[in-house]
Phi, psi and omega in degrees: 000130180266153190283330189101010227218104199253339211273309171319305168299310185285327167321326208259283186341313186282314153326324181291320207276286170334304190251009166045055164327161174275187122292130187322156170273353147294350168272319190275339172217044181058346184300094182135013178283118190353137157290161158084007215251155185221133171304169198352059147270126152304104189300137165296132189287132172306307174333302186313307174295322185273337147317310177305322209265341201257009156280344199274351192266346169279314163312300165323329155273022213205300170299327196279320186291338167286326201264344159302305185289332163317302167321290211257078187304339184268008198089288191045205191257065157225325179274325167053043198274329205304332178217170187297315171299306154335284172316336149303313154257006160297294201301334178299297190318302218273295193301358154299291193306320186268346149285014161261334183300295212328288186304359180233001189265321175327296197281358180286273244266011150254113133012045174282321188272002166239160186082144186285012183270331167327298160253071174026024174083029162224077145285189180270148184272117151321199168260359182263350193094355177265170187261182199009067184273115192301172134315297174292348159306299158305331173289328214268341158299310177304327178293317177271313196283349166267007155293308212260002188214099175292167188017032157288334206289326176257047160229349180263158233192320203271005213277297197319302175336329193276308197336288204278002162255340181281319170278351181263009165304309180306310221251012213247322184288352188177186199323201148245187211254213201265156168320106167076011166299174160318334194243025184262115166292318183278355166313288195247077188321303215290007152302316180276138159060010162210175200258118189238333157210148229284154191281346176307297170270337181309322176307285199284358176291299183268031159289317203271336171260355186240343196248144171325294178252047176033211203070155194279023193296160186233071162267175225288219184278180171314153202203096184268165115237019160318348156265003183274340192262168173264157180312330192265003177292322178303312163339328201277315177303314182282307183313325177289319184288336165234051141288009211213125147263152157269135161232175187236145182287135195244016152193177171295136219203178203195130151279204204192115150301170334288005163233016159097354207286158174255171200198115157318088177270357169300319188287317173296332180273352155335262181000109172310153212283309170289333191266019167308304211284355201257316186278331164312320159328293204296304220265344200232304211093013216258106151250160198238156154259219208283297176333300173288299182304006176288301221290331197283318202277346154271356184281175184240003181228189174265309191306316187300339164288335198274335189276334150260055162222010165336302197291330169285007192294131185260124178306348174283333161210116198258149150081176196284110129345109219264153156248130234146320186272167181259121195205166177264106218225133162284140215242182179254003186279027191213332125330306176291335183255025178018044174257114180227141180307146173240164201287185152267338148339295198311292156319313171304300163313311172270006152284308169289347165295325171292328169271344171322319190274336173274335191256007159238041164336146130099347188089015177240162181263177209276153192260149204285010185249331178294323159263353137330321189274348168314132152244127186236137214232108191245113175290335175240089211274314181074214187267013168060053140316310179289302175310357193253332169288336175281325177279297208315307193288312180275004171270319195287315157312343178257354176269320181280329168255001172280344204271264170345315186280309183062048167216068184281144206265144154005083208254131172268194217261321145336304182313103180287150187265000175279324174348274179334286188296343186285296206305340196242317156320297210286329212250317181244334206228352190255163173209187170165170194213153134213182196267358191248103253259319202264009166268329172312320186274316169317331090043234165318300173299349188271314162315301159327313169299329198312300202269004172009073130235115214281356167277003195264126170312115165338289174303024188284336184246358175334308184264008146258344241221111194216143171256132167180178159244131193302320177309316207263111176152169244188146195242143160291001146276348181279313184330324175288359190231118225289135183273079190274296181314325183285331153287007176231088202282078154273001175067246172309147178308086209236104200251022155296315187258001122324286203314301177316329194279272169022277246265312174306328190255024181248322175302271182340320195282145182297150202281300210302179172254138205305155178266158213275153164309149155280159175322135124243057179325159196246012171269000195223003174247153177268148190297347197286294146359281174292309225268280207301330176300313183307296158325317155320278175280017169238040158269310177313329189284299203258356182275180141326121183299024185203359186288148184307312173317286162338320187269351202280329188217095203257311207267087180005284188277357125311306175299279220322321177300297166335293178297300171329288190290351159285350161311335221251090163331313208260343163339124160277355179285313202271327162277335167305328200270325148340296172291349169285331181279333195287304209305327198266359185092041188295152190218137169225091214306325166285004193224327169285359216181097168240004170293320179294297214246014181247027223253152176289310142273084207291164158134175198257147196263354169214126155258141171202160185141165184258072187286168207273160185258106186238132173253133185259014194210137179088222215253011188232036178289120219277163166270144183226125162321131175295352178271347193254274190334310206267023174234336159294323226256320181292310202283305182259125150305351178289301179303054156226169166066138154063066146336111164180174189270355167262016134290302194307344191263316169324298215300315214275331174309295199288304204281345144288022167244147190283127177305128174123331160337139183285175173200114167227103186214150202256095196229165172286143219279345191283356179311315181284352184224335182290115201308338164324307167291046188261322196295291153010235172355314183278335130350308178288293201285342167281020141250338204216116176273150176282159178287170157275171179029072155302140194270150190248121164254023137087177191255022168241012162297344165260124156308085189118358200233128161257101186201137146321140157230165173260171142256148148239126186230128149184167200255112170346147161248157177307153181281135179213089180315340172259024186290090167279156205203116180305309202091023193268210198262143175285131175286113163291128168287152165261127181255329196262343164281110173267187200270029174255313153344278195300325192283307173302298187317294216289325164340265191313324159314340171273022193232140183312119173304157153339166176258148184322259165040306167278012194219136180182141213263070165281009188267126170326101214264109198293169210209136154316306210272016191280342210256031164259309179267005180243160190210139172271106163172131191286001154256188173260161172222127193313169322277018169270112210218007192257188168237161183210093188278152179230173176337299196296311178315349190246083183275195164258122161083034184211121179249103154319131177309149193298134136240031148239169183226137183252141145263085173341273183334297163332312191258359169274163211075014156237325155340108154335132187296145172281354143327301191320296194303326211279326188269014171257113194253352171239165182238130121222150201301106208276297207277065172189155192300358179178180199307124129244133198227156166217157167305166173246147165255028134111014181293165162320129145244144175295194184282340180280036192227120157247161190291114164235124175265197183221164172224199165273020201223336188233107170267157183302324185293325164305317190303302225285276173332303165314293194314300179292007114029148118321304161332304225274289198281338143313309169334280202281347168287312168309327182296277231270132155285323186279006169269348181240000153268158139083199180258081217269154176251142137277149171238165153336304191289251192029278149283346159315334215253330177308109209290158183241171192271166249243147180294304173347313215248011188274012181284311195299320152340304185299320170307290181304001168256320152340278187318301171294286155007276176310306172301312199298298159299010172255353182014097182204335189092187179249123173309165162282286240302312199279012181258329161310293212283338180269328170280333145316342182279279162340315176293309180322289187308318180263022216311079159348115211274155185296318160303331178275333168299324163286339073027294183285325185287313166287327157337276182331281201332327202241034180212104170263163176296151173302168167313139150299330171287018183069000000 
């Protein structure tokens, strides 16, 4: 499958060429091919197909929610409109509802639902009384009866009743699924057992999921391509259904192309008439032209906003929006819960590298008991791509070795042994956890479709497959040991207010020494038993600071009693911490897995997966509960420094490996070199050594994400209490370096940097409410009256007139004095891939701007003349990854870092102060001659080989400067 990607495919390739990969096992045994796909059809890209399906399966939540307000025109207790939570599990019900169609349109079309062995002969009844009437049947029934009786289907009720007997026919065969999942008949009743919709929207719900250009048109029958998809796409599909929060209209409101967002026009006509456009911008993605934007900024009304913004209206909720309704606004919520589809490339690559080491041990190839015996674990599973990827891999391996063995386990004559080897893989060797209950059952159903084999009970993975949170939960060695930090809510690492929580519970503790926690051997406790104690103390953690709990165990010797009566079913400490466990979903990793972990070297022989990327710091900082905070930041060495939640899942990954275990995780590439993330690392690395030539998939690799990404490979180490860990940078492969390259990058890096000195941060540092006080305009116009250059003002060897004005006055006392500006003798440019500097002429600059000064040895005109170098900047493009990734900044460290030329070669400086001189005060830019004559002066100065000259010179060419406008 190609990714679509080019930077990716050659990333992957050459890695692959490195490290001398296997072939995948869908390559090596035909396995994962479309169904229903013939030699020479042109195959449709499953990527392509899945995309397709997952705006119309978005349209499709947008039908279920009309026809949901239809039913229940007042709200009642179904719509659950009155709070966030309530609008949260409505929107969870629907989106369940339209991912059980999914999942069963999925499973028609591998044949899993048809013929009675499927469903063990019960199948679902129609309205006629007949049995195993497909989805596409139904539909296709829906289709005829609104040709031949237009608009009766909404006044009719009965179609969903087949939907919700034909899958709970399925879930009938074994358990149900995780708590408020996908497979909980009792999560969300108004799916069950009353008429909540009309057969009328139901027609067009699966119009929008079965017909091509999906909607609600009543044109001919079904047209799938769900045989088109790979198993792990339906992950993809639910990630687009819940990009979308409910919200309620709080005026008459309008949705808006290109991103579906609603828009207040009560709110909006509010408004003075330019700053409609700025909030449409901001609030829609919405630019307009001259002609609309008149119209907009002139209507006078809320009707007069909807008629000249009409043509932009999105078909997904057409016409005006009353207020009051209930509507669908694309959200932060998948953002908060940094959950994105990873490619199958992706997936692919970090599974086989991870396994690689386990399944060749010794240089021989694995004996089928030996893979059998792996356990392999993805903590944040998501919809169990990566578990799917693992059974794929460790089956074609266990098929090749019973082949090798000529001991193939018992087959009927139909049955294929890779069938066979997924079913057994899929069974023995996977586990995974994740927090989100209806992704745990997608989960479990994607791995069923995975091994299509329809005898097998839904519930065959119940007890590996676990909702919980992988962060949150406690091991029976912690317990007996009194949780002075969970009572001391300090939020921040603050150790004044340690010290004090210390000092307090130390005035409290009894002078004798507290008698030991009890036992909770696990041989000599009942799991009940054992589950309530881990809960108990890890409740403390989590409870309210002024809560009964909290006060129940202040004191040593208060826990220890406290621990005891949580042993106690009637116990109220013990039923509060109980409820504390459900809510947040404590997971205990030795009691959920005791196959794992009760093993003489316990821990898992691969963890691998794409957990999720939540940053708690900066400028895309997610909210975190202080309690959750002072439990990250006590419990992981990971929560310093760079604060986040895919770092706790490195730290929490590598410690749930057995020594010799594998680590294969998909993280944002900055994690391996920004020194923030170094606690991060030092973390990781006290446990786990990294592979060398970690591999790189560039910043497109997410659909929808501009973010760098990674592999992190690396292998468990023996335990060693004295192990210390630098934290120093993860090795990236270079694909892009030949070897003239690499020997000029390794020089020059060896050469004593520029001195600190020249370099430093004088730029205004803005505020939100700061875009109040700043104005776009090339003149001043009062009160806006100072001038300000930002980033974009700043070209090479050329500083643009200012086009904002600041109202000083608004900002004083965080403004700089005018000396400060004054004393700043270079302007470069922070928002680019390497230096562009012009002189300052002493104005104002924002933070995108940094500061270059002079010494005695560096006059600004050298500097000036160094920095724009072709040399200087080849340096630094090659050096810094985040300058060749992502959204790059120069930073401060950056230029610090820059090598200055051999003392030998400093003669040459006085040229390049010339040279500046002359160029620098004409702010005209740099001619090609003279750019010929500087960048030869610098190569001189570093002195550079005629190869190394070349190299850099085909570099400059194919790197033009950005635009002025950025």
């Amino acid at each position: 499958m190609s990714s679509e990607c080019p930077q990716l495919d050659a990333g992957l390739r050459s890695d692959r060429e490195r490290v001398g990969g296997f072939s995948p096992p869908d390559e090596a045994t035909g396995a994962g091919a479309p169904a229903g796909a013939s030699a020479g059809e042109p195959s449709p890209s499953p990527d392509g197909v899945a995309r397709r399906l997952r705006e119309q399966a978005q349209d499709a939540l947008g039908e279920l929610l009309r026809g949901l307000r239809a039913a229940e025109p007042q709200g009642g207790d179904v719509a659950l409109g009155g709070s966030a939570a309530g609008r949260r599990h409505l929107h969870a019900g629907l989106v369940t509802a339209l991912m059980r169609l999914i999942f069963l349109l999925y499973a028609e079309s591998r044949g899993l639902l048809g013929g009675a062995g499927a469903l063990d002969g019960a199948g679902a009844l129609d309205a006629h009384g007949a049995r195993g009437a497909s989805i596409a049947r139904l539909f296709e029934d829906l289709q005829e009866d609104e040709r031949r009786c237009p608009g009766d289907l909404e006044r009719r009720h009965g179609a969903w009743a087949r939907v919700a007997a034909l899958f709970r026919a399925l879930l009938d065969r074994g358990p149900r699924g995780a708590r408020g999942g996908l497979c909980d008949p009792d999560a969300f009743p108004f799916l069950e057992g009353r008429p909540w919709l009309s057969d009328g929207v139901l027609r067009r719900v699966l119009a929008a999921l079965l017909a091509h250009g999906g909607g609600g048109g009543g044109g001919g029958g079904a047209d799938s391509r769900y045989g088109d998809l790979e198993v792990e796409h339906i992950g993809t599909l639910y990630e687009g259904l819940i990009a979308f929060d409910l919200e309620i209209a709080e005026g008459e409101s309008m949705a808006l192309l290109p991103s579906h967002a609603v828009v207040d026009l009560e709110a909006l006509v509010a408004l003075p008439g330019g700053e409609r456009l700025a909030r449409l911008e901001e609030a829609a993605d919405l630019k307009l032209g001259a002609r609309h934007a008149a119209l907009v900024a002139a209507a006078g009304s809320a009707a007069e906003l909807a008629q000249a913004l009409a043509r932009r209206a999105s078909p997904r909720q057409p016409g005006p929006i009353a207020r009051g309704t209930l509507y669908l606004q694309p959200g932060q919520l998948r953002r908060r819960a940094g959950s994105y589809y990873t490619p199958r490339d992706i997936t692919r690559h970090v599974v086989e590298r991870t396994l690689a080491p386990l399944l060749h041990a010794g240089g021989r190839p694995p004996a089928p008991d030996r893979i059998l015996a792996l356990a392999v674990c993805d903590p944040a599973m998501g919809s169990g791509a990566f578990l799917v990827e693992a059974c794929r891999q460790l089956a074609a391996h266990l098929a090749a070795a019973w082949q090798r063995a000529g001991e193939a386990p018992r087959l009927t004559r139909e049955e294929p042994p890779l069938r066979r080897a997924m079913a057994l893989v899929a069974e023995r060797c996977l586990y995974g956890v994740d927090l989100d209950p209806i992704a745990v059952d997608l989960a479990r159903l994607s791995l069923w479709l995975a091994v299509e084999e329809a005898s097998l009970p839904l519930s065959f993975l119940d007890g590996k497959l676990r909702c919980g949170d992988s962060l949150i939960g406690a091991s029976r060695a912690e317990i007996s040991a009194f949780p002075a930090a969970a009572l001391s809510r300090g939020g921040a690492a603050d150790p004044a207010v340690e010290r004090r929580a210390r000092r307090a519970l130390t005035r409290r503790a009894p002078t004798r020494a507290p008698p030991p926690a009890p036992s909770v051997e696990r041989a000599r406790e009942p799991a009940g038993a054992d589950r309530a104690a881990l809960d108990a103390w890890m409740a403390l953690w989590l409870c309210p600071p002024d809560s009964e709990l909290a006060a129940a165990a202040p004191t040593p010797e208060a826990f220890a009693r406290y621990m005891t009566a949580a042993r106690e079913p009637g116990d109220p400490g013990a039923a509060l911490a109980r409820r504390i466990a459900e809510e947040r979903r404590f997971l205990h990793w030795e009691l959920a897995f005791p196959a794992v972990f009760d093993r003489p070297e316990p821990g898992f022989d691969a963890v691998i997966g794409n957990p999720p990327w939540v940053a708690y710091v900066g400028r895309a900082a997610q909210p975190i509960s202080p309690e959750v905070f002072n439990l990250y930041l006590r419990r992981s060495p990971a929560f310093h420094g760079y604060r986040s939640l895919h770092g706790l899942f490195v730290h929490r990954a590598a410690s749930l490996l057995r020594p010799g275990g594998r680590l294969g995780l998909v993280i944002p590439t900055s994690v391996s070199d920004l020194d923030g993330y170094r606690p991060t690392r030092r973390a990781h690395d006290a446990l786990c050594a990294v592979d060398p030539d970690l591999p790189s998939f560039g910043s497109d690799a997410f659909e929808g994400v501009f973010q760098p990404c990674m592999g992190l490979l690396s292998t468990r180490l023996d335990p060693d209490p004295a192990r210390a860990a630098a934290g120093a940078a993860w090795p990236l492969a270079r694909s892009d370096l030949d070897v003239v390259s690499r020997r000029l990058l390794e020089r020059l890096s060896a050469l004593a940097p520029l001195p600190a000195g020249l370099f430093g941060e004088r730029g205004f540092q803005t505020t939100a409410e700061d875009a109040e006080r700043i104005r776009r305009a090339d003149v001043p116009v009062p009160p806006y009256t100072c001038p300000i250059r930002e980033g974009t003002d700043v070209g090479e060897l050329i500083a643009r007139a200012p086009r904002h004005h600041v109202d000083r006055a608004g900002v004083k006392g965080r403004f700089r004095k005018d000396e400060d500006w004054r004393a700043v003798r270079l302007l470069i440019r922070q928002t680019a891939r390497y230096p562009i500097a012009a002189l300052s002429d002493g104005l104002p600059f924002r933070n995108s701007i940094l500061a270059g000064f002079c010494d005695g040895t560096w006059s600004e005109f050298a500097l000036l003349c160094y920095l724009n170098s072709s040399p200087v900047r080849w340096w630094h493009y090659t050096r810094h990854r985040d300058a060749r990734e992502g959204m790059p900044q120069v930073k401060i460290a950056h230029l610090r870092a820059i090598p200055a030329p051999s003392p030998a070669r400093s003669d040459l400086i006085a040229a390049l102060d010339a040279l500046g001189r002359e160029l620098g005060p004409a702010n005209a830019g740099l001619p090609p001659e003279a750019r010929r004559h500087l960048d030869g002066v610098v190569a001189s100065m570093l002195e550079m080989t005629e190869e190394e000259r070349g190299c850099v010179a085909r570099w400059a060419a194919a790197t033009p400067l950005p635009r002025p406008d950025g």
